[in-house]
C-alpha positions in Angstrom: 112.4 27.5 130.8 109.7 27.2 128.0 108.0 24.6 129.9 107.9 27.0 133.2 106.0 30.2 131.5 103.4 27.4 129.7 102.5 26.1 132.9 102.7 29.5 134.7 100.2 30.5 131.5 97.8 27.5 131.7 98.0 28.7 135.8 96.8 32.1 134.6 94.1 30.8 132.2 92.6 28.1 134.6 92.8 30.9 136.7 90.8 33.2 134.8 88.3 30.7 133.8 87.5 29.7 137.6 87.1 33.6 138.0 84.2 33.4 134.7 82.9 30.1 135.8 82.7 31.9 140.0 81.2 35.1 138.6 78.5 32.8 136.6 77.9 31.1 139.4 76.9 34.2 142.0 75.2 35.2 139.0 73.0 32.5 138.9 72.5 32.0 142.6 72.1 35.6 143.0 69.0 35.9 140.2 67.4 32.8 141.8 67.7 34.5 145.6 66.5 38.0 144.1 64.5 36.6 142.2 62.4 34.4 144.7 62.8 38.1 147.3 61.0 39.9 143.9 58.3 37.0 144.0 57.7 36.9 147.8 57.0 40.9 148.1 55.0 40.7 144.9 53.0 37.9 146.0 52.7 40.1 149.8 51.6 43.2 147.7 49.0 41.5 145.9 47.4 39.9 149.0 47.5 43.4 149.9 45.6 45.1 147.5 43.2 42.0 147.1 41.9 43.1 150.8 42.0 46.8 149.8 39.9 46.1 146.9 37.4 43.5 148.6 37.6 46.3 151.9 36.2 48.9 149.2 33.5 46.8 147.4 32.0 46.0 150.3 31.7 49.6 151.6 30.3 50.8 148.4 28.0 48.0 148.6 27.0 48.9 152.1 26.8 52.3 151.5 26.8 53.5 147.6 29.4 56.1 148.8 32.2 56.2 146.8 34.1 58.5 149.0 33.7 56.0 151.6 34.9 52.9 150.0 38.3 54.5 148.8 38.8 55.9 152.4 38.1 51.7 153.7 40.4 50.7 151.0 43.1 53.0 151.6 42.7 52.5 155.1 42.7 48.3 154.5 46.0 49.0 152.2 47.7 51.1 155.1 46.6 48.3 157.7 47.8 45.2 155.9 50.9 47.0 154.5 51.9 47.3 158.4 51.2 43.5 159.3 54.4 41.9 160.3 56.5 40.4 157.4 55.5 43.4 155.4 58.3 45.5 156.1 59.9 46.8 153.0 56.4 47.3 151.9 55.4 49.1 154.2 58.5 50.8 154.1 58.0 51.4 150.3 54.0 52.8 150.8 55.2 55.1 153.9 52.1 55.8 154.9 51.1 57.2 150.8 53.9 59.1 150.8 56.4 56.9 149.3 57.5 55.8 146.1 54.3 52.7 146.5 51.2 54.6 144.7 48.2 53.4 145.1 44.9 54.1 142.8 41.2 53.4 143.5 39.5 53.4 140.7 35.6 52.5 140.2 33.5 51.0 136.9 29.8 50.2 136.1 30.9 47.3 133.9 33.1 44.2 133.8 34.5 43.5 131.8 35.5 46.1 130.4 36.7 47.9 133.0 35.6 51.2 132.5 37.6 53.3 135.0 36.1 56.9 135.6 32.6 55.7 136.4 31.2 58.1 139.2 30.2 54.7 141.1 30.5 50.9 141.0 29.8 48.5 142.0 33.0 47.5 140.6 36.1 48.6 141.5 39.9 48.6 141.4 42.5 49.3 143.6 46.4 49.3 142.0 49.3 49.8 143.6 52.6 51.2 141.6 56.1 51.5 142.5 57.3 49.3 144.8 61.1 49.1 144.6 63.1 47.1 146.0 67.1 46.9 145.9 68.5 44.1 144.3 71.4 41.9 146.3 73.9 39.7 144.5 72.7 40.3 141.1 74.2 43.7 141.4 77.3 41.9 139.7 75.3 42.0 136.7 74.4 45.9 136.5 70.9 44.7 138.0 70.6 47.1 141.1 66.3 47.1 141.9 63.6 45.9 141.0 59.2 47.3 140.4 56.7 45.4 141.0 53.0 46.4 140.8 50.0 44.5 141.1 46.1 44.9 140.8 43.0 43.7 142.0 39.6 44.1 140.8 36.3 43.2 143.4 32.6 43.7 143.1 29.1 41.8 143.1 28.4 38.2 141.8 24.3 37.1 141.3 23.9 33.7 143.3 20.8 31.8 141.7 19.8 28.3 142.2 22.3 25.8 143.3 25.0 28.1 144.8 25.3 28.3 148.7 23.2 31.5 150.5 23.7 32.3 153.6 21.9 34.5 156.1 18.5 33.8 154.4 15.6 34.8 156.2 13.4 31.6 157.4 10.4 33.0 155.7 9.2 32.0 151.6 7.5 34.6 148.9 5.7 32.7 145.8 6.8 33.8 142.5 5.8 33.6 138.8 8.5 30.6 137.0 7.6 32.4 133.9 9.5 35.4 135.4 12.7 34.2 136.2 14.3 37.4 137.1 11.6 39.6 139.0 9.6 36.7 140.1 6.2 38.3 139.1 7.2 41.8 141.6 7.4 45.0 141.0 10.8 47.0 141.7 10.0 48.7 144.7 6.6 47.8 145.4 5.9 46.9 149.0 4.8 43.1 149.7 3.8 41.1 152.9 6.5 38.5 153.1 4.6 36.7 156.0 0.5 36.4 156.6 -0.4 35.8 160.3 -3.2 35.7 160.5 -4.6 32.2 161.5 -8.3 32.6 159.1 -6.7 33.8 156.1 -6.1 32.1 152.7 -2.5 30.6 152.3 -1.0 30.7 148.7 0.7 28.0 150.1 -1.7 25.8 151.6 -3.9 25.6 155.0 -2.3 25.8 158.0 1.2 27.2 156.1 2.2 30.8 156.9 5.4 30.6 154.4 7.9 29.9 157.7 10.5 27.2 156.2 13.3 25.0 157.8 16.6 26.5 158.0 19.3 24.3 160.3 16.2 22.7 162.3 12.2 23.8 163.3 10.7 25.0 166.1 10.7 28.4 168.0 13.7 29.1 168.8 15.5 28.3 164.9 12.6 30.8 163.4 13.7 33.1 166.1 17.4 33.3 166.0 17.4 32.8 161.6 15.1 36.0 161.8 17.6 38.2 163.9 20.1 36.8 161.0 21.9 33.8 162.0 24.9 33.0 159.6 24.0 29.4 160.1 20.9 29.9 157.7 22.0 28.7 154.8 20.3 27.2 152.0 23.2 24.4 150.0 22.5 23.7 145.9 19.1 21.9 146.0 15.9 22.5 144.2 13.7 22.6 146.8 12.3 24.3 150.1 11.3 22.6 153.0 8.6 24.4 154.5 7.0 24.1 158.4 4.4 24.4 160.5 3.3 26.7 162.9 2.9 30.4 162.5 5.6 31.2 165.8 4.0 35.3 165.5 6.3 35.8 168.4 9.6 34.1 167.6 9.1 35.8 164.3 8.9 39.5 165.9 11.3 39.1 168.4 14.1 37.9 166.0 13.2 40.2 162.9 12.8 43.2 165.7 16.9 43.2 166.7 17.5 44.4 163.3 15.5 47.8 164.3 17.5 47.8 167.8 14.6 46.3 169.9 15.4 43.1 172.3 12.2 41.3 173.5 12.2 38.4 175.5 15.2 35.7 174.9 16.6 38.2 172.3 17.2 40.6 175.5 21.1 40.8 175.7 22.3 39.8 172.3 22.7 43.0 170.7 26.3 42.4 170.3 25.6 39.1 168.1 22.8 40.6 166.1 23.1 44.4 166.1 20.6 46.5 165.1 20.8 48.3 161.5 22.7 51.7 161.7 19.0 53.2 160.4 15.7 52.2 162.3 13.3 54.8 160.9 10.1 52.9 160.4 6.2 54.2 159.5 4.1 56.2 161.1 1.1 55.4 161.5 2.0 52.0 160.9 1.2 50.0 158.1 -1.7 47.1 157.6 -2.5 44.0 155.1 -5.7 43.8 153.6 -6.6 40.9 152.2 -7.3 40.5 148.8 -8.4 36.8 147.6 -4.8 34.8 148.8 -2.5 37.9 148.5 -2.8 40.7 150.8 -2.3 44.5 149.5 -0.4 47.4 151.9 -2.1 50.1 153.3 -0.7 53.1 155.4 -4.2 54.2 156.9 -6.8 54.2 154.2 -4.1 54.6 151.1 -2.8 51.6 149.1 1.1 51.9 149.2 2.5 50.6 145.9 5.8 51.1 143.8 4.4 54.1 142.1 3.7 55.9 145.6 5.7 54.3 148.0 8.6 56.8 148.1 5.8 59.6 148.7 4.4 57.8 151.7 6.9 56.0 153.6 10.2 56.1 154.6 11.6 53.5 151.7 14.5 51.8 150.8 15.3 55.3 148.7 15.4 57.4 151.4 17.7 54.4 153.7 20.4 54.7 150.6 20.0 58.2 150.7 21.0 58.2 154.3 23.5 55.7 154.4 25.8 57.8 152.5 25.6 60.7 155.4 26.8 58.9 158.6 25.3 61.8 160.9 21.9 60.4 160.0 23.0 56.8 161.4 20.8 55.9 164.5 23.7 53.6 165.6 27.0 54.3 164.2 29.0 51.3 162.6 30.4 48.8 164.4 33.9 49.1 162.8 34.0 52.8 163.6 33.3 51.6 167.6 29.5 51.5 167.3 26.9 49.0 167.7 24.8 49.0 164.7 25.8 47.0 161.2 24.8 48.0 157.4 22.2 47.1 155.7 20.3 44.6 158.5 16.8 45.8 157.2 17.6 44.1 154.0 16.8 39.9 153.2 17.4 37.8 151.0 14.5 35.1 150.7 14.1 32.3 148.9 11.5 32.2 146.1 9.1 29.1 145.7 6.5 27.8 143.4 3.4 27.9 145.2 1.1 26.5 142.1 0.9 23.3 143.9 -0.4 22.9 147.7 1.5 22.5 151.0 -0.2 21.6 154.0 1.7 22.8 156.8 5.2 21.0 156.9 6.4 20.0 153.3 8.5 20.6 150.1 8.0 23.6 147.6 10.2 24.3 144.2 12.6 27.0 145.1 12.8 28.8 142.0 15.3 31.4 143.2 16.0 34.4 146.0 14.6 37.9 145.9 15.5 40.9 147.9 13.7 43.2 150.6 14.1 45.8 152.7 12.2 45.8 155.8 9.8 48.8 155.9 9.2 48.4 159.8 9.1 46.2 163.1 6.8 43.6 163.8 3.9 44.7 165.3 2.5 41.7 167.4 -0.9 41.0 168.9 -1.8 37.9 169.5 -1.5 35.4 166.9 -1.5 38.4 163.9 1.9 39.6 163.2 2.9 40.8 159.4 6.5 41.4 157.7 6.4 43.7 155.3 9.3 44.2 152.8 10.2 46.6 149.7 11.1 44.4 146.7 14.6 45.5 145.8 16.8 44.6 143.1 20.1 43.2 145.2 21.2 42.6 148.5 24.3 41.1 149.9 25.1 38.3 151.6 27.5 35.2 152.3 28.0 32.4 149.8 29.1 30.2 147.2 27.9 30.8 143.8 26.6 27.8 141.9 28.1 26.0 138.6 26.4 28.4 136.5 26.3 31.7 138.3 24.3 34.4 136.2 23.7 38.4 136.2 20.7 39.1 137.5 18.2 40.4 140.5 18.7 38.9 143.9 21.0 38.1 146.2 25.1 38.6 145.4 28.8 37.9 147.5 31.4 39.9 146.8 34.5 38.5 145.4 37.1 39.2 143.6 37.7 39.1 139.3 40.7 39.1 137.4 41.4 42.4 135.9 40.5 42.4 132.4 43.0 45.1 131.6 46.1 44.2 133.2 48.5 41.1 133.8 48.9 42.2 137.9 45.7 41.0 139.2 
């Protein structure tokens, strides 16, 4: 009888024990399954609000508008959060008005991240609250789980030996001993192109600054000037200049940016749209030659960076204006327009002209610079001018080199780890 209630007790306790050992076990298995569903949406919501934040720099790069670049973001949020696989995110953000917050914040500096900043370029989007209900792990008084995340994205200064893209075939000379304005003056306007067959070449005879981007000949300069994404210019510490001044190639690619198609340009507005602002100069402007440089005139005035804004519609009054869409010419092309941000601006590479180049050949680059074109070709003949405002920054496509600086010139944006938080 003894020997019947031990084995019926030992029954009981194995019993008990497989019962621990099975409760362990959903435990576990339950934790790595919620667990890896926890990771999954977290990893879904930060993909998320890297493309909001990325969305939102490049707005407020396009535009300085900070009212615009929150509405892109929260519109890029709302968008991705609705691709498929996103339900219970999507379900969480309910259109804002779920228990998903998300906050757009912008900063003038990084790091820190100063948050509050009336404008960027930096800026911040984080999203808060997203809750989702916990399966087998319940067994252990886990029922949900939060998860946030946060990204920051803004400008990054390209320099020598990183990738830029969408260069415009043409070359400025600049002072080596001035690595960061080249020898220019913020805002002062500058003929980034001579024509004109008789005059002297900083360069050398027979060079009107046209370089090799992808290939020579007419038809490259033509389609690099309307802003072919193909222009690229890889690491190196050189340009590779060409011959030929190509007045019309050069006019009827630069001219798409200001919405006019001339000759084989005729029918490509959809692959190089004009800028959303074409306002150009009247009366026109004119180089006058002064020893190998050329100074700007508008009539019988000199335009320079202490008058320019006075006299001609600048790159001042095209910010100005970007940040009121009913001033836009052509209205966006993501808004179901034709035109495109911020085509009247280049980025073009800077080269040591101390030595000479004779027509085709190889000149030190010594970096990029910024412009914003002031108006259209004018063509007659074989004299045809570009004239450009020398601007701090522009934007374009790229790779930054192995020892990306801050600086003037040409940027990407991209995203940065959030100094101020563990999410991003």
């Amino acid at each position: 009888m003894q020997s019947i209630k031990s084995r019926t007790a030992q029954r009981g306790a194995v019993a008990v024990l497989i019962a621990i050992a099975m409760g362990a076990l959903i435990l576990t298995a339950g934790l790595a399954l919620d667990m890896g569903h926890v990771f999954l949406n977290k990893t879904r919501l930060q993909n998320v609000v890297d493309a909001a934040a990325l969305a939102a720099a490049r707005t407020l790069d396009d535009t300085g508008n900070t009212a615009l670049a929150t509405a892109e973001a929260q519109q890029a949020f709302g968008n991705n959060a609705a691709a498929t696989g996103n339900r219970e995110l999507s379900t969480a953000y309910g259109g804002g008005a779920g228990s998903l917050q998300v906050t757009i914040e912008y900063s003038t500096t990084l790091p820190p991240f100063a948050a509050g900043a009336p404008s960027g370029p930096y800026v911040r989007v984080r999203a808060t609250g997203f809750t989702m209900p916990a399966w087998l792990v319940r067994i252990g008084g886990i029922f949900q789980k939060t998860v946030a995340a946060t990204a920051v994205a803004g400008p990054r200064t390209l320099n020598v030996g990183s990738t830029v893209c969408n260069v415009a075939p043409m070359m400025v000379c600049g002072n080596a001993a001035a690595p960061n304005m080249w020898g220019y003056t913020l805002n002062a306007p500058v003929v980034l192109k001579k024509s004109t067959p008789g005059g002297q070449s900083p360069v050398g005879p027979g060079n009107f600054q046209l370089i090799q981007l992808g290939g020579s000949g007419a038809a490259v300069v033509r389609e690099n000037m309307a802003g072919s994404y193909d222009a690229c210019i890889t690491g190196g510490s050189t340009i590779q200049t060409q011959t030929g001044n190509e007045a019309g190639p050069v006019a009827q690619g630069l001219n798409t940016r200001f919405g006019q198609y001339n000759g084989p340009m005729h029918g490509t507005e959809s692959t190089y749209p004009p800028d959303v602002i074409v306002d150009a100069q009247n009366p026109a402007l004119r180089a006058v030659q002064s020893g190998q440089t050329y100074n700007v005139y508008q009539g019988n005035t000199q335009v320079t960076a202490a008058n320019i804004n006075q006299l001609l519609y600048d790159y001042q009054d095209y910010l100005h204006d970007l940040m009121n869409p009913a001033s836009y010419d052509y209205q966006p092309i993501n808004e179901g327009g034709t035109g495109a941000f911020e085509r009247r601006v280049l980025a073009v590479p800077v080269g040591n002209c101390t030595g000479t180049t004779n027509g085709q050949g190889s000149v030190p680059l010594l970096g990029f610079a910024c412009f914003f074109l002031l108006q259209p070709a004018e063509q007659q003949g074989n004299d045809s001018f570009v004239y450009g405002q020398f601007i701090s920054d522009c934007s374009v496509n790229g790779t930054p080199g192995p020892s990306p600086v801050a600086g003037n010139g040409p940027h990407i944006i991209q995203l940065y780890d959030d100094p101020n938080s563990s999410d991003s």
